[in-house]
PDB file of N, CA, C and O in Angstrom:
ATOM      1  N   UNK A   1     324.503 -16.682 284.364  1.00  0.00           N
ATOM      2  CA  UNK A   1     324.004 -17.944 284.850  1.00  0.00           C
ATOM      3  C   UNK A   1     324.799 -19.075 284.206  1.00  0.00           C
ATOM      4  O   UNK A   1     325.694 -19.824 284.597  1.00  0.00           O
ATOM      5  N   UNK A   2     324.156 -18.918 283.115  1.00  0.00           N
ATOM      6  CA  UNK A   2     324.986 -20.675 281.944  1.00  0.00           C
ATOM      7  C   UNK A   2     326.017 -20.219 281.041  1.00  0.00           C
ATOM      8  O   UNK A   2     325.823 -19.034 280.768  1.00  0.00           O
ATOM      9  N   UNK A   3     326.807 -20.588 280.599  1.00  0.00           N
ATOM     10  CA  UNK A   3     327.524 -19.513 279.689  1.00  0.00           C
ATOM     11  C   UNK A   3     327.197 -20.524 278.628  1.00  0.00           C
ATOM     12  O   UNK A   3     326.940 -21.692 278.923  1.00  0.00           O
ATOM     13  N   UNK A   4     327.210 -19.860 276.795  1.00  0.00           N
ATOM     14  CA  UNK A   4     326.581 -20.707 275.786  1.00  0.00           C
ATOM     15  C   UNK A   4     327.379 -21.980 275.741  1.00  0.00           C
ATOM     16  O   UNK A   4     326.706 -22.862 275.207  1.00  0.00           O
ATOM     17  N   UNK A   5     328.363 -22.323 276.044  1.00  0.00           N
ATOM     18  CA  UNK A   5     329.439 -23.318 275.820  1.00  0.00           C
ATOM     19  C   UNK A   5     328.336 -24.550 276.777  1.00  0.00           C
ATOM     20  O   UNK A   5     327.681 -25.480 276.306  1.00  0.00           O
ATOM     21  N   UNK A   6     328.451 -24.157 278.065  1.00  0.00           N
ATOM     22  CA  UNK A   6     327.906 -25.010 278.944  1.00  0.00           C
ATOM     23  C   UNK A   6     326.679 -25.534 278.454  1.00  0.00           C
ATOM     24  O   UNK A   6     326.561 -26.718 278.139  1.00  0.00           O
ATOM     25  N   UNK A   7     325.775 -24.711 278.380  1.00  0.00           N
ATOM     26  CA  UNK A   7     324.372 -24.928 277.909  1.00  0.00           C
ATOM     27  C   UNK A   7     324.180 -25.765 277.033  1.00  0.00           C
ATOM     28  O   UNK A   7     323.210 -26.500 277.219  1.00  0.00           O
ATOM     29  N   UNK A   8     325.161 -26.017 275.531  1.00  0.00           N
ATOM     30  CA  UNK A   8     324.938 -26.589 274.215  1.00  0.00           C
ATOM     31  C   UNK A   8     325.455 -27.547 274.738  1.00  0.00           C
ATOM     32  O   UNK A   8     325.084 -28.460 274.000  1.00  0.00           O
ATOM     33  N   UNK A   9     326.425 -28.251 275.966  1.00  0.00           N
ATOM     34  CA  UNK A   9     327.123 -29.303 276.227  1.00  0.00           C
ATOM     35  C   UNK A   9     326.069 -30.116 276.864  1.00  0.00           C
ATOM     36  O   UNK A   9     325.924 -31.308 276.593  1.00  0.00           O
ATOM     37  N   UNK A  10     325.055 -29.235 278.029  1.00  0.00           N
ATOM     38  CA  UNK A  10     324.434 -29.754 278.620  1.00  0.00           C
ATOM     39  C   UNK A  10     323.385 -30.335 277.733  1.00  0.00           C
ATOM     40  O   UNK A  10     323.156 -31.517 277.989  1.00  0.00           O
ATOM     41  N   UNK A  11     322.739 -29.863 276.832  1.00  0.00           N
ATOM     42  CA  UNK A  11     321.413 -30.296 275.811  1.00  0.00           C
ATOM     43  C   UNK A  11     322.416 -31.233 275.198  1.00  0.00           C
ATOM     44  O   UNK A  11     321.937 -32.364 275.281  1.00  0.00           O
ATOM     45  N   UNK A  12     323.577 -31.265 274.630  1.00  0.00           N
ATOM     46  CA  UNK A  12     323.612 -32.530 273.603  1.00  0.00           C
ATOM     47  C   UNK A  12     323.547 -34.080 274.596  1.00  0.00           C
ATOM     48  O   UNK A  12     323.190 -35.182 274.181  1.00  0.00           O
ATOM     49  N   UNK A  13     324.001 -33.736 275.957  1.00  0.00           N
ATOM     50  CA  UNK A  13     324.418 -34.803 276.545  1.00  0.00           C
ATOM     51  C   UNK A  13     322.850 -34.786 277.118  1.00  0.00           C
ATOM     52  O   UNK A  13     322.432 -35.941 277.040  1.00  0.00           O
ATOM     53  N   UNK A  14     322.034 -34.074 277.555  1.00  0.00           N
ATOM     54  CA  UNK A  14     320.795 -34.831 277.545  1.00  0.00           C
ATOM     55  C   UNK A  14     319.923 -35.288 276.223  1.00  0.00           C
ATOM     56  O   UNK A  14     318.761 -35.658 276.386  1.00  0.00           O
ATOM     57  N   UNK A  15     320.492 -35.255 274.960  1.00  0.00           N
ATOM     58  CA  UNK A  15     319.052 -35.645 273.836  1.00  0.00           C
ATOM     59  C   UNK A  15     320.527 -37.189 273.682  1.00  0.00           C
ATOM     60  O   UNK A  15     320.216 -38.311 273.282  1.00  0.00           O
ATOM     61  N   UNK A  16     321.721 -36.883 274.022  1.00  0.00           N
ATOM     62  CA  UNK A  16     322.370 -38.346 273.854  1.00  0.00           C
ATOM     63  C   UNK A  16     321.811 -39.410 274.955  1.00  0.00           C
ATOM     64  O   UNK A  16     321.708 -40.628 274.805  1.00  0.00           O
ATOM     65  N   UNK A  17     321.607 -38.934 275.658  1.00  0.00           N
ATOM     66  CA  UNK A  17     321.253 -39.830 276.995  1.00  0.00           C
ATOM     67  C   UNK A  17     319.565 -40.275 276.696  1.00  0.00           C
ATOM     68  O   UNK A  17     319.277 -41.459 276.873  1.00  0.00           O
ATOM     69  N   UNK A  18     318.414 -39.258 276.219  1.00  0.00           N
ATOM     70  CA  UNK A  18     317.427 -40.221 276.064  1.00  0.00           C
ATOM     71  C   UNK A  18     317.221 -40.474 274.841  1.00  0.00           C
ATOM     72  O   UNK A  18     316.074 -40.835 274.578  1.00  0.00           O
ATOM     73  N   UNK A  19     318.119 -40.391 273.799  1.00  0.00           N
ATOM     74  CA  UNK A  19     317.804 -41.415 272.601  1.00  0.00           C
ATOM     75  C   UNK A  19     318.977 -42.483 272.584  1.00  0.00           C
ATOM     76  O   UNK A  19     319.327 -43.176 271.628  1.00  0.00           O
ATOM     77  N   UNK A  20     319.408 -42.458 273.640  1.00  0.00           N
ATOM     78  CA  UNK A  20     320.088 -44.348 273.649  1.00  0.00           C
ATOM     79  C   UNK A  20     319.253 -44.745 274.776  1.00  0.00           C
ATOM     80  O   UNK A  20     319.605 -45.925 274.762  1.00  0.00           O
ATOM     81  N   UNK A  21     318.622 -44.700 275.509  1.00  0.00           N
ATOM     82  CA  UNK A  21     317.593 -45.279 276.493  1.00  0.00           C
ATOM     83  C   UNK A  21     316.668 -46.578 275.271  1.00  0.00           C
ATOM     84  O   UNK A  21     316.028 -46.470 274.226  1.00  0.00           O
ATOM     85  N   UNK A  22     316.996 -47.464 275.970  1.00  0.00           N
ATOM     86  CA  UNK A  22     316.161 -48.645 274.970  1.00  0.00           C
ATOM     87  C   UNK A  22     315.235 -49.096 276.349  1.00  0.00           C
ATOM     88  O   UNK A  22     315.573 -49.679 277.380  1.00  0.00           O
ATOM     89  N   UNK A  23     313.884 -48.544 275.877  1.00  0.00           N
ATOM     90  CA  UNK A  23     312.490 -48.923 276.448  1.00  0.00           C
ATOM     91  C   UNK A  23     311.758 -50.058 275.945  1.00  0.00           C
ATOM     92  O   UNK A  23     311.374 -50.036 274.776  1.00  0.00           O
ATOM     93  N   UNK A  24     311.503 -51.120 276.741  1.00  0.00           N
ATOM     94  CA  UNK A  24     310.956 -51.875 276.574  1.00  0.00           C
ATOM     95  C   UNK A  24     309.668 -52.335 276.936  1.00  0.00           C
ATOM     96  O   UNK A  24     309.180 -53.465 276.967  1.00  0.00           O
ATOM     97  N   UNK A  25     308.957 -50.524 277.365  1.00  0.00           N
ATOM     98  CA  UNK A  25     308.055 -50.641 278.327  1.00  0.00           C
ATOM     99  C   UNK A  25     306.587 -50.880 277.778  1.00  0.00           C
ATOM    100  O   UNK A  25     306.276 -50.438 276.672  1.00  0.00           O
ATOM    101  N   UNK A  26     305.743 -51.541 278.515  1.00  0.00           N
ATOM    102  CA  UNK A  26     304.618 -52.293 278.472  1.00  0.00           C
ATOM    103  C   UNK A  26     304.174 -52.247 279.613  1.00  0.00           C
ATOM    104  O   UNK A  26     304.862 -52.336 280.630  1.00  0.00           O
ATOM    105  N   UNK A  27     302.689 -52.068 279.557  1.00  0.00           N
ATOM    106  CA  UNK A  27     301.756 -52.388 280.697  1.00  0.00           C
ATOM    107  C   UNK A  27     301.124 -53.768 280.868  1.00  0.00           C
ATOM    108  O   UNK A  27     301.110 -54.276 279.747  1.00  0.00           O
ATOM    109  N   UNK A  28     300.754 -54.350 281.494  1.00  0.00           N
ATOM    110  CA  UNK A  28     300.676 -55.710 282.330  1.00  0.00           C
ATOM    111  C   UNK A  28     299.603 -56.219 281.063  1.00  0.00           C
ATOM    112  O   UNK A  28     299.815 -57.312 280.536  1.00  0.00           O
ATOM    113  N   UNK A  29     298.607 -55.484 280.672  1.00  0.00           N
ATOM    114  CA  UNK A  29     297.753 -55.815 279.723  1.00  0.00           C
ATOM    115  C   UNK A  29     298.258 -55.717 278.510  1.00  0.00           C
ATOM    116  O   UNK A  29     297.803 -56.743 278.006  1.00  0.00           O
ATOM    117  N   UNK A  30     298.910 -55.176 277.646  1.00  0.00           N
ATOM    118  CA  UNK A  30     299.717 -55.094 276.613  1.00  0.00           C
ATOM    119  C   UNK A  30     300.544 -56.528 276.769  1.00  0.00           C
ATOM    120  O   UNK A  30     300.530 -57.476 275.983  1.00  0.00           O
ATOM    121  N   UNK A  31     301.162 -56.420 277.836  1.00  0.00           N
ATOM    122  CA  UNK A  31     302.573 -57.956 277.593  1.00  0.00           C
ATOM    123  C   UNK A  31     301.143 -59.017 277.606  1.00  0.00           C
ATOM    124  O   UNK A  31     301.106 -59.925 276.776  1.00  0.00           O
ATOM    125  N   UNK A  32     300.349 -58.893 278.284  1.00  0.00           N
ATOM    126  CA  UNK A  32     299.336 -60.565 278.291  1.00  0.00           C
ATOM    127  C   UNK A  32     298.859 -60.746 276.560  1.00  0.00           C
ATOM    128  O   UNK A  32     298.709 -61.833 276.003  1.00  0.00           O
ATOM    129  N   UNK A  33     298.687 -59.480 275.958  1.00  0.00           N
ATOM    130  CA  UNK A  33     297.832 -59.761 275.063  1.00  0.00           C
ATOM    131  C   UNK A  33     298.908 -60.494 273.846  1.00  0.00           C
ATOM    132  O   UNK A  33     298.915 -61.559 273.229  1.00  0.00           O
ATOM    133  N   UNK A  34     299.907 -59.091 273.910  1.00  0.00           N
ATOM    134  CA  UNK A  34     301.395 -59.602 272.944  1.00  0.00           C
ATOM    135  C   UNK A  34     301.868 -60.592 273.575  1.00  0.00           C
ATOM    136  O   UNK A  34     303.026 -60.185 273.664  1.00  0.00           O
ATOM    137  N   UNK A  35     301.873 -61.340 273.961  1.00  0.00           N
ATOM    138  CA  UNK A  35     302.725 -62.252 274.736  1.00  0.00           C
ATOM    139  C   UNK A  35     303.099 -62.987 273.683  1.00  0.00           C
ATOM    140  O   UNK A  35     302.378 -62.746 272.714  1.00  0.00           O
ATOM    141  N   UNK A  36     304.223 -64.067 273.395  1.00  0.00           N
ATOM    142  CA  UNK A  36     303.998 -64.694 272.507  1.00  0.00           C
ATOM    143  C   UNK A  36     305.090 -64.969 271.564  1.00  0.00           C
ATOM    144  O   UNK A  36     305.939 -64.078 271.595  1.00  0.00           O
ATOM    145  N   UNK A  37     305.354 -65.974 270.687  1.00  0.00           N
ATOM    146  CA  UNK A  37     306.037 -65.680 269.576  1.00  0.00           C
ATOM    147  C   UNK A  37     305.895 -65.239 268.733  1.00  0.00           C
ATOM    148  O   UNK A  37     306.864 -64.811 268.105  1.00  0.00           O
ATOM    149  N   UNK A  38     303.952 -65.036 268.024  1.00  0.00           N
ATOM    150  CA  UNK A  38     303.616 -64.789 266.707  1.00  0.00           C
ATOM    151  C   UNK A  38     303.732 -63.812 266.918  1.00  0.00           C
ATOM    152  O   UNK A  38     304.805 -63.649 266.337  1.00  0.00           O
ATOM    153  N   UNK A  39     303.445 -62.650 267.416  1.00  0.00           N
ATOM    154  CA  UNK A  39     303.064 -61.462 267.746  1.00  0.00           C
ATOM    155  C   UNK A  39     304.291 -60.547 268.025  1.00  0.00           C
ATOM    156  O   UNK A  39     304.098 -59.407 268.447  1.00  0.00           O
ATOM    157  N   UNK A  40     305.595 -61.032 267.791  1.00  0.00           N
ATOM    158  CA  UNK A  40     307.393 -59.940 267.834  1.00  0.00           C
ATOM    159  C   UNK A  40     306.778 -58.437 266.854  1.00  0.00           C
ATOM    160  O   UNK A  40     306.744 -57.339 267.411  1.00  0.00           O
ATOM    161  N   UNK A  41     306.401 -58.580 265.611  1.00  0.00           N
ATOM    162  CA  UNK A  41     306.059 -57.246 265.089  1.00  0.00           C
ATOM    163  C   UNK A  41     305.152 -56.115 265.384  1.00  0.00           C
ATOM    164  O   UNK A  41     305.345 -54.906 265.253  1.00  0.00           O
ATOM    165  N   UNK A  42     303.858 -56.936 265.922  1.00  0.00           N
ATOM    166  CA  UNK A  42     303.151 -56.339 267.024  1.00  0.00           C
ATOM    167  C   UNK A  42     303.465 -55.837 267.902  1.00  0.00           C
ATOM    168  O   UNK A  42     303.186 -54.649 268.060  1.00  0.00           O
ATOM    169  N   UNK A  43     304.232 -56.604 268.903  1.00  0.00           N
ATOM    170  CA  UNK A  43     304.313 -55.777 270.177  1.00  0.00           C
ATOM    171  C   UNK A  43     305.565 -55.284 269.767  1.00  0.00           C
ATOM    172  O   UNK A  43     305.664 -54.444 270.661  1.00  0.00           O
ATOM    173  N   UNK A  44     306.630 -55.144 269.096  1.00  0.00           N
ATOM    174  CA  UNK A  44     307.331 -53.472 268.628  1.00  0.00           C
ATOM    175  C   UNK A  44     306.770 -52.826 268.719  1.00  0.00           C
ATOM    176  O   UNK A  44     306.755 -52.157 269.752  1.00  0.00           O
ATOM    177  N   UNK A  45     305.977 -52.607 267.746  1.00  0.00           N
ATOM    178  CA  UNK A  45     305.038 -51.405 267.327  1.00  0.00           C
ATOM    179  C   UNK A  45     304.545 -50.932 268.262  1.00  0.00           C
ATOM    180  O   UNK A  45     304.402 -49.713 268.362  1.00  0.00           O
ATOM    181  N   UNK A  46     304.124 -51.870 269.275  1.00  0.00           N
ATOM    182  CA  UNK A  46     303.395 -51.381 270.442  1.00  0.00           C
ATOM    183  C   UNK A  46     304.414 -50.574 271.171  1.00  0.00           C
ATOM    184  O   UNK A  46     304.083 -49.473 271.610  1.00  0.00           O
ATOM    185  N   UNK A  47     305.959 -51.148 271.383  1.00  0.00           N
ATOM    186  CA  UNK A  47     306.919 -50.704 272.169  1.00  0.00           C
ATOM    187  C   UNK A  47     307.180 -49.299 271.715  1.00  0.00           C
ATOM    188  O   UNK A  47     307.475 -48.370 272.466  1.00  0.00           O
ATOM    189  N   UNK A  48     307.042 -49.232 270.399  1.00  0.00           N
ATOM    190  CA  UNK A  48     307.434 -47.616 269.728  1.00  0.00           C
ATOM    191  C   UNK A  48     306.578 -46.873 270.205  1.00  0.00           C
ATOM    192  O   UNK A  48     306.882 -45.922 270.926  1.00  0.00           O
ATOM    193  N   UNK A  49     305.468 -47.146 269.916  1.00  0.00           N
ATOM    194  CA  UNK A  49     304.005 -46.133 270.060  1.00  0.00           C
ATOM    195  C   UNK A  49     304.446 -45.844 271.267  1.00  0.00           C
ATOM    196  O   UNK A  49     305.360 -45.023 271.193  1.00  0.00           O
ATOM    197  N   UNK A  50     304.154 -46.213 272.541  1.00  0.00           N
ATOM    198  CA  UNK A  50     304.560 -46.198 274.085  1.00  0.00           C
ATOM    199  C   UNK A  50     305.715 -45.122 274.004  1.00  0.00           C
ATOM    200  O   UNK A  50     305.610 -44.148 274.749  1.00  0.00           O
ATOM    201  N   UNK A  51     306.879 -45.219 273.109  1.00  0.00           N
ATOM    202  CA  UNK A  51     307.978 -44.407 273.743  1.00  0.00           C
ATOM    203  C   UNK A  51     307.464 -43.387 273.008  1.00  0.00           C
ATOM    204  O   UNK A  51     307.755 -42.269 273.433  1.00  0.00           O
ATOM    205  N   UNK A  52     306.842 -43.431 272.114  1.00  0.00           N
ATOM    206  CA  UNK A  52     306.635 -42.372 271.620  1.00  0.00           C
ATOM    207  C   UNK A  52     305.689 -41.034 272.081  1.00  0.00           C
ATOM    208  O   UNK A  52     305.908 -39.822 272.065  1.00  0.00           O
ATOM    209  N   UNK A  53     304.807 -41.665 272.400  1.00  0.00           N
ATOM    210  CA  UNK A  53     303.741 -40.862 273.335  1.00  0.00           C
ATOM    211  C   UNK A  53     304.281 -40.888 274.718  1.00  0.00           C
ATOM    212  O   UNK A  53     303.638 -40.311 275.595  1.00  0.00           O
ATOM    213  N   UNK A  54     305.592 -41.604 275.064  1.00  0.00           N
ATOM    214  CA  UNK A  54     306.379 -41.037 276.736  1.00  0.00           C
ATOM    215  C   UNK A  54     306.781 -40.072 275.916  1.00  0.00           C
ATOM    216  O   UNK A  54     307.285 -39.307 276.738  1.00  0.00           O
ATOM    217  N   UNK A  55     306.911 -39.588 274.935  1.00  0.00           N
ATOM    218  CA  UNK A  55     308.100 -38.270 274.983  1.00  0.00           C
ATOM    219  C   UNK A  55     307.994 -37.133 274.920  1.00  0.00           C
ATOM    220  O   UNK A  55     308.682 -36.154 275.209  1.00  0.00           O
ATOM    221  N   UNK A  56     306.417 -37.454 274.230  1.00  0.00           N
ATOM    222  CA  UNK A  56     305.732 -35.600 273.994  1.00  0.00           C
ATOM    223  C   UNK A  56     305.403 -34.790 274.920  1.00  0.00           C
ATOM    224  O   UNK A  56     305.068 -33.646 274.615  1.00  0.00           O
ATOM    225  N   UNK A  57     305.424 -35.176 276.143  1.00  0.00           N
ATOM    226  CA  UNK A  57     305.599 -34.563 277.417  1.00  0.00           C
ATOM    227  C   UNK A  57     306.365 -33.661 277.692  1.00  0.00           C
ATOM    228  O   UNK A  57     306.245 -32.482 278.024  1.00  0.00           O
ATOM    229  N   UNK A  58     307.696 -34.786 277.403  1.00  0.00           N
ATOM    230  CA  UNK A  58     308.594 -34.426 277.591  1.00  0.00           C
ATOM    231  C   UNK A  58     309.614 -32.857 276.751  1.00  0.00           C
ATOM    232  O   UNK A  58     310.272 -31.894 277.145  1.00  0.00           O
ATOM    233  N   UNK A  59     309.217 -33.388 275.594  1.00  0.00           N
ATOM    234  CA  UNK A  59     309.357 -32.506 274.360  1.00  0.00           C
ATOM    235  C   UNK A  59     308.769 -31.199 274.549  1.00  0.00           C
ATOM    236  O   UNK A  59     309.350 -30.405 273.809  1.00  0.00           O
ATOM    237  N   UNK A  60     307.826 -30.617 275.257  1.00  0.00           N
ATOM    238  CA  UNK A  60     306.809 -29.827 275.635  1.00  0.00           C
ATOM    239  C   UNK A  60     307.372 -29.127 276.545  1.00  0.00           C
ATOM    240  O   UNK A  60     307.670 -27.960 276.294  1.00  0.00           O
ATOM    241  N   UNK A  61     307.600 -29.609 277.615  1.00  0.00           N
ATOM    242  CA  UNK A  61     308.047 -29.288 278.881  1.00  0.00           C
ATOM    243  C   UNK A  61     309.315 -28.211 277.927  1.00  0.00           C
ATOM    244  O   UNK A  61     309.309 -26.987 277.795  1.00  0.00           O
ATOM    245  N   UNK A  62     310.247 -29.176 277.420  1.00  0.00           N
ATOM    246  CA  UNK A  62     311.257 -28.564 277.129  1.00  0.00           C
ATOM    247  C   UNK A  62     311.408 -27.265 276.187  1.00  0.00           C
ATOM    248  O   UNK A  62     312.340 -26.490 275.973  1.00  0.00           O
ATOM    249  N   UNK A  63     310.184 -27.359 275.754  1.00  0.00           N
ATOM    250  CA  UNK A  63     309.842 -26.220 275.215  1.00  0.00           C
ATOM    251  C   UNK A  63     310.089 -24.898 275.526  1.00  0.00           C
ATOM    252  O   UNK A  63     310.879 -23.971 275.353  1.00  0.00           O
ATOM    253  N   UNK A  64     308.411 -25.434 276.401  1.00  0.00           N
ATOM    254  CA  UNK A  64     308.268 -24.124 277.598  1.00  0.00           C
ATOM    255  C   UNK A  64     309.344 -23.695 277.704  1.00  0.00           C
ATOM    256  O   UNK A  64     309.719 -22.624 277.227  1.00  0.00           O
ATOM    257  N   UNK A  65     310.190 -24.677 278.525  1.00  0.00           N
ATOM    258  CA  UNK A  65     311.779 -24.145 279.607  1.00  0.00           C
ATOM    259  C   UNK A  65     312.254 -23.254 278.814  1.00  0.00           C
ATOM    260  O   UNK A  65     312.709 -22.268 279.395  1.00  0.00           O
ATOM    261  N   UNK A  66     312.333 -23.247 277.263  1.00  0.00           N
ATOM    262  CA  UNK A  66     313.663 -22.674 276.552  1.00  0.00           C
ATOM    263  C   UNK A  66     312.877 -21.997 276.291  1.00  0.00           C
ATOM    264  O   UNK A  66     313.622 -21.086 275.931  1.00  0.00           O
ATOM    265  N   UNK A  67     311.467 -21.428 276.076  1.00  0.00           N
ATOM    266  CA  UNK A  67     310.981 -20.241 275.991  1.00  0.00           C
ATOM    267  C   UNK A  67     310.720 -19.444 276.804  1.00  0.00           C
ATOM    268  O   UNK A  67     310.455 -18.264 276.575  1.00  0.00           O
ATOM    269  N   UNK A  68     310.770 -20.114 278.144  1.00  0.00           N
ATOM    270  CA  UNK A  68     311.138 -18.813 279.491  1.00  0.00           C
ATOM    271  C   UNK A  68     312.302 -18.314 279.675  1.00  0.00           C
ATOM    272  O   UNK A  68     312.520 -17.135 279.954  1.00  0.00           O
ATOM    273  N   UNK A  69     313.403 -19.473 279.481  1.00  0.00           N
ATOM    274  CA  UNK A  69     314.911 -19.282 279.013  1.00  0.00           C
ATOM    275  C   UNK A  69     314.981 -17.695 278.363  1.00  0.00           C
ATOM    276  O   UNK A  69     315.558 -16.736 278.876  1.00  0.00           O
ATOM    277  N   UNK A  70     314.368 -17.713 277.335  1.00  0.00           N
ATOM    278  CA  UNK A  70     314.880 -17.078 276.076  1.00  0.00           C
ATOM    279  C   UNK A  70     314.141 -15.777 276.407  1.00  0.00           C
ATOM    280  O   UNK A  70     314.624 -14.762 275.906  1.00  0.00           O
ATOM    281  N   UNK A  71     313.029 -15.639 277.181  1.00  0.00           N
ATOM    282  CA  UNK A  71     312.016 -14.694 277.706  1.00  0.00           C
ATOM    283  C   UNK A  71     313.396 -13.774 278.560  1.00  0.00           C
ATOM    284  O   UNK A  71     313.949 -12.726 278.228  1.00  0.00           O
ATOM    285  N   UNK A  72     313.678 -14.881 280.016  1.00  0.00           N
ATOM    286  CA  UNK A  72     314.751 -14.206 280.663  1.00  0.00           C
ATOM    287  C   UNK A  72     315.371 -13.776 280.222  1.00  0.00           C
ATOM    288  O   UNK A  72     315.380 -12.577 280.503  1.00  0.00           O
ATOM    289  N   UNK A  73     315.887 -13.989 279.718  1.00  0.00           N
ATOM    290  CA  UNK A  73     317.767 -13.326 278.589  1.00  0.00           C
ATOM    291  C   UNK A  73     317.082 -12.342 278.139  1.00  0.00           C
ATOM    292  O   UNK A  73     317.310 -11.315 278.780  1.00  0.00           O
ATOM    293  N   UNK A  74     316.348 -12.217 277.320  1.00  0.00           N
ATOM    294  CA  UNK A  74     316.109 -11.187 276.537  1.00  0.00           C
ATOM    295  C   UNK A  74     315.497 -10.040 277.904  1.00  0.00           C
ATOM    296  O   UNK A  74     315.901  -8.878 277.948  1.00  0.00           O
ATOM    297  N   UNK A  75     315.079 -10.272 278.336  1.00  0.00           N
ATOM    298  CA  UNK A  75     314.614  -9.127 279.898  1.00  0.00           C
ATOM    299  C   UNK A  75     315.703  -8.310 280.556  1.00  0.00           C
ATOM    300  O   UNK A  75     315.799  -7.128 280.887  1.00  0.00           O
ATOM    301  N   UNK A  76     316.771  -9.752 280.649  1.00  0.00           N
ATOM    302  CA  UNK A  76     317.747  -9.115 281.744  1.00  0.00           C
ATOM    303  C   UNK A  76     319.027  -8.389 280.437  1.00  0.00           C
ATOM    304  O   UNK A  76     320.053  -7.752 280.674  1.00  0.00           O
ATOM    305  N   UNK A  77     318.660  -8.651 279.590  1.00  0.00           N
ATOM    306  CA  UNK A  77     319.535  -7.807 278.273  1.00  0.00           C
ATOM    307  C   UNK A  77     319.405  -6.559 278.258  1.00  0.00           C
ATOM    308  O   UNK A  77     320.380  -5.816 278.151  1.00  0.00           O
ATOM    309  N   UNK A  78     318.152  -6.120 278.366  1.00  0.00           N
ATOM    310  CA  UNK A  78     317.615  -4.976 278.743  1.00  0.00           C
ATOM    311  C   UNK A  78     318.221  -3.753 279.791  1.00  0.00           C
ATOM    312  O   UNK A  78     317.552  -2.745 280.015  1.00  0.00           O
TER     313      UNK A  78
END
């Protein structure tokens, strides 16, 4: 299917691609509340938390994948 070369090229260039993604994301109620000048350290924090809890999804998912991955290989080794 992948040969190891490909595979390790493909994962570095996807964990390069979403840790330079700069999210600035906020929901409509978050920007009203942070809105503001006083509030720049706040709504970071808020901006981190947000990417942070987008990712564990993500992180998960990828899990799985590489443990069915690794399920297959080892089957068709057989």
């Amino acid at each position: 299917m992948f040969s190891k070369s490909k595979l390790q090229t493909c994962f570095v260039a996807v964990t390069l691609f979403a840790l330079s993604i700069s999210a600035n994301a906020q929901c409509a109620m978050c920007r009203a509340a942070l809105g503001g000048d006083g509030n720049k350290i706040q709504a970071q924090a808020v901006n981190d938390g947000i990417v942070y809890l987008m990712m564990i999804p993500y992180v998960l998912v990828a899990g799985v994948g590489f443990a069915v991955y690794r399920l297959y290989k080892k089957k068709k080794a057989e």
